[in-house]
C-alpha positions as CSV (number, residue, x, y, z in Angstrom):
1,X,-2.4,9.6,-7.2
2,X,-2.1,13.7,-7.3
3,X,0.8,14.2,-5.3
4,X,4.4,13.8,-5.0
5,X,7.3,14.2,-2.7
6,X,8.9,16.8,-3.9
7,X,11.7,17.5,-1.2
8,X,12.7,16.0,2.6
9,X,14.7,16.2,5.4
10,X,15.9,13.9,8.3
11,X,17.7,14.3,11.6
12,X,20.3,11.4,12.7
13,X,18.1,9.5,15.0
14,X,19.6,9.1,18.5
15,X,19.9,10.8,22.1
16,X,20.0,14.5,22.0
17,X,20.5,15.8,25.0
18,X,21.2,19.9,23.2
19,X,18.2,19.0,21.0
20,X,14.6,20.1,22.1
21,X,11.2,18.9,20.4
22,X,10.9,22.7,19.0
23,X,15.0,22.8,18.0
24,X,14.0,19.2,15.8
25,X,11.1,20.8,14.0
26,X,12.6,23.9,13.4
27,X,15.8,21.8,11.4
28,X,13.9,20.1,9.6
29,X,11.4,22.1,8.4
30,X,13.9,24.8,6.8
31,X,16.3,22.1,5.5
32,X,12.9,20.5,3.7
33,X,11.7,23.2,2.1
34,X,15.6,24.1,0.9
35,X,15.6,21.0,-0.3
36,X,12.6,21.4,-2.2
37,X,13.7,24.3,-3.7
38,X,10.8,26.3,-2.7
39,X,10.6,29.7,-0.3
40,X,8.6,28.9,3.3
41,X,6.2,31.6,1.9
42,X,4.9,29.2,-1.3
43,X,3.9,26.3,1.5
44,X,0.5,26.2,2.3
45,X,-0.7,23.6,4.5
46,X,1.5,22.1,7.3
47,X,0.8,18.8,9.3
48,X,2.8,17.9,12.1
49,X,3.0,14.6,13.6
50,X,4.0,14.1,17.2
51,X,2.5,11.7,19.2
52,X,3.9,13.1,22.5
53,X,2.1,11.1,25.4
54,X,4.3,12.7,28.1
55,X,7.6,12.5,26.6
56,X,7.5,16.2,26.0
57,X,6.3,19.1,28.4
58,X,5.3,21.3,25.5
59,X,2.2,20.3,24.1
60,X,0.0,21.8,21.0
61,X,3.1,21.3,18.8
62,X,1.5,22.4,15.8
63,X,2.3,26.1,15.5
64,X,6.2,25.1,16.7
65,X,6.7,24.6,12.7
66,X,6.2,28.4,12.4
67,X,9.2,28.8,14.0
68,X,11.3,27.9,11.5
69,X,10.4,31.0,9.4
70,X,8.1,33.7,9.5
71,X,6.9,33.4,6.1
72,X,4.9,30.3,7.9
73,X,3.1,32.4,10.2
74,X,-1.2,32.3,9.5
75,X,-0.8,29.1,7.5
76,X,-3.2,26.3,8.3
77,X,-0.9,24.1,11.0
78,X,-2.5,20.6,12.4
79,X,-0.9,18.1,15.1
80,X,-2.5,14.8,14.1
81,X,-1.7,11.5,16.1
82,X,-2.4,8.0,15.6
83,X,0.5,6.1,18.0
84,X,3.2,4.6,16.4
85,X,2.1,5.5,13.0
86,X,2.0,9.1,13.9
87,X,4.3,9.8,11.1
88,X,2.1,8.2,8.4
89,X,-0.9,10.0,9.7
90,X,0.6,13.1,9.1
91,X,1.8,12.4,5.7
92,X,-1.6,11.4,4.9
93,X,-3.5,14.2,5.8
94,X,-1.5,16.5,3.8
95,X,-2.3,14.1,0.7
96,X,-5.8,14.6,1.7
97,X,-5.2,18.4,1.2
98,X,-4.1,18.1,-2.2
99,X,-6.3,16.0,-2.9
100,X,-8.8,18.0,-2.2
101,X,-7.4,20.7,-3.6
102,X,-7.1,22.9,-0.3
103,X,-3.5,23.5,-1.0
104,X,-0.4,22.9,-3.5
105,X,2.2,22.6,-1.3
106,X,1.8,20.7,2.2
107,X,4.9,20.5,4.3
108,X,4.9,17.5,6.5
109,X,7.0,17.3,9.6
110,X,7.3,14.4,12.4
111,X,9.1,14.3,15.5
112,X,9.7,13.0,18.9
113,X,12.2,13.8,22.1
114,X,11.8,10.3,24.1
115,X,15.2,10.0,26.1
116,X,15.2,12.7,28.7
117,X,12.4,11.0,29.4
118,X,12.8,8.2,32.8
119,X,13.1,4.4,32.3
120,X,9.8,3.6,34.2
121,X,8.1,6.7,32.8
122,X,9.1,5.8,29.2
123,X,7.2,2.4,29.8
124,X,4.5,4.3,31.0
125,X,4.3,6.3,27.7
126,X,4.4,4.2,25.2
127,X,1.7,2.3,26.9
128,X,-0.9,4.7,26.2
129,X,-0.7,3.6,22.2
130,X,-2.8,-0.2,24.4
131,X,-5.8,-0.8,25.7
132,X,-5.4,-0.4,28.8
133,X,-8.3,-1.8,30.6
134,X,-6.6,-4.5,29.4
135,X,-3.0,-4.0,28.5
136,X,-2.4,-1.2,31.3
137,X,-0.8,-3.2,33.8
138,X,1.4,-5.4,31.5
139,X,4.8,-5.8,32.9
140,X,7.4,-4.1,30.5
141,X,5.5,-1.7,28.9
142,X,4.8,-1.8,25.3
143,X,7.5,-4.8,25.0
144,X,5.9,-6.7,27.7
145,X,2.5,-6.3,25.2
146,X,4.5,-7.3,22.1
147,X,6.2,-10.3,24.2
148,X,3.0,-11.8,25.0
149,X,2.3,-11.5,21.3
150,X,5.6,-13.4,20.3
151,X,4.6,-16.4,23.1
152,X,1.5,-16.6,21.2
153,X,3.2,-17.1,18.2
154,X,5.7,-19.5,19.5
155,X,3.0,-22.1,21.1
156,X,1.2,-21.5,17.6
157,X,3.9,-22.2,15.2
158,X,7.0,-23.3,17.4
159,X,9.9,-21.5,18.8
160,X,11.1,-18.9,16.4
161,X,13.9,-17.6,18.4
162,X,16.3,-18.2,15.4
163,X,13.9,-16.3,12.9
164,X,13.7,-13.1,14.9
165,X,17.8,-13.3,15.8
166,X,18.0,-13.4,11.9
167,X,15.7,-10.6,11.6
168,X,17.7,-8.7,14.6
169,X,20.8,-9.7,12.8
170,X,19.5,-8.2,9.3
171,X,18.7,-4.9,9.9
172,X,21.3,-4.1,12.5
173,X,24.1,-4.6,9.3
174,X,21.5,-3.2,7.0
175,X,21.6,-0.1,9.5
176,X,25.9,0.4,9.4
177,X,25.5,1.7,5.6
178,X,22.2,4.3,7.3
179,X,24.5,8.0,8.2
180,X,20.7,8.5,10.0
181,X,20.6,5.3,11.9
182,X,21.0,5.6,15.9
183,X,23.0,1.9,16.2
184,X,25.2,1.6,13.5
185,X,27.0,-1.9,14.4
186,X,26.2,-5.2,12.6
187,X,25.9,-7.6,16.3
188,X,25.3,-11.1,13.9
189,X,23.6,-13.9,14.0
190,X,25.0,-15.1,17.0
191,X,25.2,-12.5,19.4
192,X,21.4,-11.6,18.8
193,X,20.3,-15.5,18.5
194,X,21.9,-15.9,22.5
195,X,21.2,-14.0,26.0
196,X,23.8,-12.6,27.3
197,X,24.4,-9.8,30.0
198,X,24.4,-7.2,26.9
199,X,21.6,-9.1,25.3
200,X,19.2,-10.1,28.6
201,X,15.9,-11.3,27.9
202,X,13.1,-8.3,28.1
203,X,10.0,-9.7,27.8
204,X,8.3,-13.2,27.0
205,X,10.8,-14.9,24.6
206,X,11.8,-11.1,23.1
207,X,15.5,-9.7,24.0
208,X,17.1,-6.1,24.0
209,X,17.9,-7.1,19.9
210,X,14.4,-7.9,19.7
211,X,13.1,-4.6,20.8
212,X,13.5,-1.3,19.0
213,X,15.7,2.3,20.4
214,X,14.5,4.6,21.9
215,X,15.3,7.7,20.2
216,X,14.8,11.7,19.5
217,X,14.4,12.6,16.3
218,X,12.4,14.1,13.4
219,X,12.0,14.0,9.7
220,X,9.9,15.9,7.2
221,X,8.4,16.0,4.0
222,X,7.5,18.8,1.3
223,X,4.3,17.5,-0.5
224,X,3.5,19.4,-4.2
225,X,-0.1,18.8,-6.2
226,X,1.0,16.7,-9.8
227,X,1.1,20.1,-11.8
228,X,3.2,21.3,-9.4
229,X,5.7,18.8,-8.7
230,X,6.6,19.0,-12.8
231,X,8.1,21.9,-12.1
232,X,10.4,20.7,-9.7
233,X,14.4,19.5,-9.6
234,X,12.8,16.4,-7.7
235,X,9.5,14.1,-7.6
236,X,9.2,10.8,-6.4
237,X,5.1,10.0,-7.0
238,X,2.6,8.4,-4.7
239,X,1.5,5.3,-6.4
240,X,-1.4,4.3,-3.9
241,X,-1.9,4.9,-0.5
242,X,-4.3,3.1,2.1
243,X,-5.1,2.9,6.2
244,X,-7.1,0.1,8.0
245,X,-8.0,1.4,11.2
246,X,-8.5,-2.0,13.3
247,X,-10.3,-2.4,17.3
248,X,-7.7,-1.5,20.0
249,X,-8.6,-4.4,22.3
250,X,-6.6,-7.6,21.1
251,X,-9.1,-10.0,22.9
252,X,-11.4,-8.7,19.8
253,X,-9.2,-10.1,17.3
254,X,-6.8,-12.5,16.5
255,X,-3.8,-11.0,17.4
256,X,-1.4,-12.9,15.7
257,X,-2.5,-12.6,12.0
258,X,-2.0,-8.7,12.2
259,X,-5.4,-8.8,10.1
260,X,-5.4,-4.8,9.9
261,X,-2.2,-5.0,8.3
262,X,-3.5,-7.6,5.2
263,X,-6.4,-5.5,4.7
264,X,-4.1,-2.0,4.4
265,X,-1.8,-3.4,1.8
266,X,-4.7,-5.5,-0.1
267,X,-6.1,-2.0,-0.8
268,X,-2.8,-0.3,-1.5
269,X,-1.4,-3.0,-3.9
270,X,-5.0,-2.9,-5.5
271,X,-5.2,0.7,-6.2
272,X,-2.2,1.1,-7.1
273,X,-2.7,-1.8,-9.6
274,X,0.4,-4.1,-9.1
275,X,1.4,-7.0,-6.8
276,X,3.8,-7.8,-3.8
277,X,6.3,-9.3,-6.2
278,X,6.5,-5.7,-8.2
279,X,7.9,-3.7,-5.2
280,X,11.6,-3.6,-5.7
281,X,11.9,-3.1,-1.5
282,X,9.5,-2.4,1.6
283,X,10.6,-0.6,4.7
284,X,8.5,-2.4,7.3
285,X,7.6,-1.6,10.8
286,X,9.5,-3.7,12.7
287,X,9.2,-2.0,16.3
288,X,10.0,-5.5,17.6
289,X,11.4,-8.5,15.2
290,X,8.3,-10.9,15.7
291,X,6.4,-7.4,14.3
292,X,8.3,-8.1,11.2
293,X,8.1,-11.4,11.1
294,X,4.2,-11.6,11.4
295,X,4.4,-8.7,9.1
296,X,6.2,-11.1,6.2
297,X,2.7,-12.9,6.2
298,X,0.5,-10.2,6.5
299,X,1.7,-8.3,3.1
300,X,1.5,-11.6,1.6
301,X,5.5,-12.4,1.3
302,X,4.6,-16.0,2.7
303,X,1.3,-17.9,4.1
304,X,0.5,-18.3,8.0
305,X,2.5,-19.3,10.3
306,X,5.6,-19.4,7.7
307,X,7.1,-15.9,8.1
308,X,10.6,-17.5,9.1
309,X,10.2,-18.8,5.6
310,X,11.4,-15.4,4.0
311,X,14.3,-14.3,6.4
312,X,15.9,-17.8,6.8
313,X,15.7,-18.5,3.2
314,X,17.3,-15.2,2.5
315,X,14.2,-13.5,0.3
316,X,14.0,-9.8,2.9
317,X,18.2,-9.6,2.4
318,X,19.2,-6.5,0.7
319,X,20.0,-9.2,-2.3
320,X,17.2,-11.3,-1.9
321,X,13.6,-11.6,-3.7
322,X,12.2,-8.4,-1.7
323,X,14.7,-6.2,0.5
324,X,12.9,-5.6,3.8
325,X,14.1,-2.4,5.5
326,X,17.4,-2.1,3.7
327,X,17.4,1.5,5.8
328,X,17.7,-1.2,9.1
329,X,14.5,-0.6,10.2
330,X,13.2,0.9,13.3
331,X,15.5,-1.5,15.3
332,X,18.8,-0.4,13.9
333,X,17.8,3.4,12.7
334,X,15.4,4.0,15.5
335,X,11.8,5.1,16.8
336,X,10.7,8.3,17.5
337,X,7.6,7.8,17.3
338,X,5.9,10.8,15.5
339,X,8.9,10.8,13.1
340,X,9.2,7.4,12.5
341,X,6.2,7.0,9.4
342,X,8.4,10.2,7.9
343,X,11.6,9.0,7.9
344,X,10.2,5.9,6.2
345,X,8.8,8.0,3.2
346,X,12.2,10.1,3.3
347,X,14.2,6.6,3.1
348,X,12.0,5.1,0.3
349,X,11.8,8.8,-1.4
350,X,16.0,8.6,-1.3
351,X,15.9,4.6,-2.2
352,X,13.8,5.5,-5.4
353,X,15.8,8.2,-6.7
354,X,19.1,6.7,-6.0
355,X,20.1,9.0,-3.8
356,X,20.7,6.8,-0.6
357,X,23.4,6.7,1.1
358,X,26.6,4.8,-0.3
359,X,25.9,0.9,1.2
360,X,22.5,1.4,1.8
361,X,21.2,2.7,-1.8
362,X,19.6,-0.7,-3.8
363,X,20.3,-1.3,-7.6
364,X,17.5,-0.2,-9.8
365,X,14.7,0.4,-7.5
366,X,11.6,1.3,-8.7
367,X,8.6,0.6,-6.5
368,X,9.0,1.0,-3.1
369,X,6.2,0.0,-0.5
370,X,5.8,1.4,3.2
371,X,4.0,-0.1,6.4
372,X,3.4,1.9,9.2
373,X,2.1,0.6,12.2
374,X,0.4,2.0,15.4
375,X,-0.1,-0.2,18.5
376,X,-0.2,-3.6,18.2
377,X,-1.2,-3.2,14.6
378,X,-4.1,-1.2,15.3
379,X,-2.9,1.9,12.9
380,X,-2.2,0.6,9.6
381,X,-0.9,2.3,7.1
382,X,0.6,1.8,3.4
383,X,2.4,3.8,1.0
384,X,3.2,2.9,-2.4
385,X,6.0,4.8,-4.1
386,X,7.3,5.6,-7.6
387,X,10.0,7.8,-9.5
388,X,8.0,10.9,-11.4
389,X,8.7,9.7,-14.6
């Protein structure tokens, strides 16, 4: 690849009630290109990702990154959105514009404000990332979609319930050592495994430990062309990057093989010439835990229908054969939705070059992988990531 990430920054994820969409941006966009080293006049791209949908009044975000210094003002800003992989939209697109040698250095912010948003108007939101000639009346929102998805899966392959509690049970203690996660408590096996009035059953066979937060947040990125990112104190290197765009409709695919998903991280792992069992981690999109689960056998960690393989036997552990979100995932660190695909390159940038937080950071990690997933895994994107050597 031509590009690295050559700085970052990230909010704690959470409810901000002081915090506005413009406030988020503005944060991390300065502490970014600090980080980087790098005045806000030697940027020269910016992509924002915000997916938006209602949660915030202001639309046409783009130009909001200006705001955090006026040595930004006239430089080519973008909003892109692609649902829950917002995030990983934007990060590509600024890839694309080194690439294609448009700029040098792309900053790349995502963000979302979801909780001063109303319960019923939340559901409402999020909805819009279905189909919903079909999906628009399903009851419970975007849970209610991913709970029909998990009964498939259960009358497929048997009840799972003790596969996603594991899941639930991972990446909640994975998430206490995560200074950036919103629910920093490990709950256990047990407490996520059974229904209780704290733990009530949401959707289908899916409960509140099943479902991800939601959250305001942002996180963002400064991008540098190879030649440039030589010069700089940091550089973590894209090894490969891929999207699979797959139909919105479910009914016009099989919805429990995430096929979209496969096809994004055949294409990564093949350009970046290596196989699952080289990553040393993978922060996964695990917006709900049967997500992850049927995201276990769409990288290739296990065949069909065998996903509870991996966490039962202990392989996605932060010990085991392939750490799966050792940050704790969206379930544990949170989802706002346009920031969520940057946090995950800003978690595997930190993982990388060992500069995670104490607890969290991994022995020796060299190759981390990212999946990023929009609707019910309609959006599908992969990262690949390396130390600059």
């Amino acid at each position: 690849m031509t590009a690295s990430i050559v700085g970052w920054a990230h909010t704690p994820f959470g409810k901000f009630d002081a915090e506005t969409v413009e406030s988020l941006v503005v944060k991390v966009a300065n502490e970014a290109i600090a980080d980087a080293g790098i005045a806000a006049g030697d940027v020269d791209e910016i992509v924002l990702g915000h997916f938006n949908a209602g949660f915030s009044p202001q639309d046409f975000t783009a130009s909001l990154v200006l705001q955090a210094d006026p040595a930004l003002r006239f430089k080519p800003a973008t909003r892109v959105e692609n649902a829950c992989a917002t995030g990983s939209a934007a990060v590509q697109q600024g890839l694309r514009a080194i690439q294609a040698g448009a700029a040098r250095i792309v900053l790349v912010v995502g963000v979302e404000q979801m909780t001063r948003t109303p319960g019923p108007e939340i559901g409402k939101n999020l909805l819009k990332a279905s189909y919903l000639p079909e999906d628009g009346d399903t009851v419970g929102g975007f849970a209610g979609v991913f709970g029909k998805i998990a009964q498939g899966y259960f009358q497929k392959y048997g009840d799972q319930s003790d596969a996603l509690a594991l899941i639930a049970a991972k990446n909640h203690k994975n998430g206490v050592a995560n200074p950036y996660a919103q629910l920093r408590k490990d709950f256990g096996f047990d407490f996520c495994r059974s229904e209780s009035e704290k733990n009530p059953y949401v959707a289908g066979p899916l409960k509140r430990t099943d479902c991800s937060l939601v959250s305001d947040g942002a996180a963002a990125l400064v991008l540098a062309d190879a030649e440039t990112a030589k010069s700089m104190r940091k550089a973590v290197n894209f090894r490969a990057t891929a999207h699979a765009q797959d139909f919105l409709p479910m009914s016009k695919r099989d919805i429990l093989q995430f096929e979209g998903c496969t096809v994004a991280w055949q294409r990564a792992l093949e350009k970046a010439g290596v196989k699952l069992d080289d990553l040393s981690f993978v922060e996964t999109h695990d917006c709900f835990t049967v997500a992850e689960l049927i995201e276990y056998e769409a990288m290739g960690l296990t065949p069909k229908g065998q996903g509870a393989r991996a966490i039962k036997e202990g392989w996605t552990q932060k010990d085991g054969k392939l750490p799966v979100n050792p940050s704790g995932g969206l379930k544990a660190k949170g989802h706002p939705i346009g920031a969520t695909g940057v946090s995950m390159h800003v978690m595997t940038a930190m993982q990388l070059l060992g500069q995670a937080p104490e607890g969290m950071q991994l022995p020796n990690a060299q190759l981390g992988g990212i999946f990023n997933m929009g609707g019910a895994a309609v959006a599908n994107y992969v990262s690949i990531l390396e130390p600059a050597k």
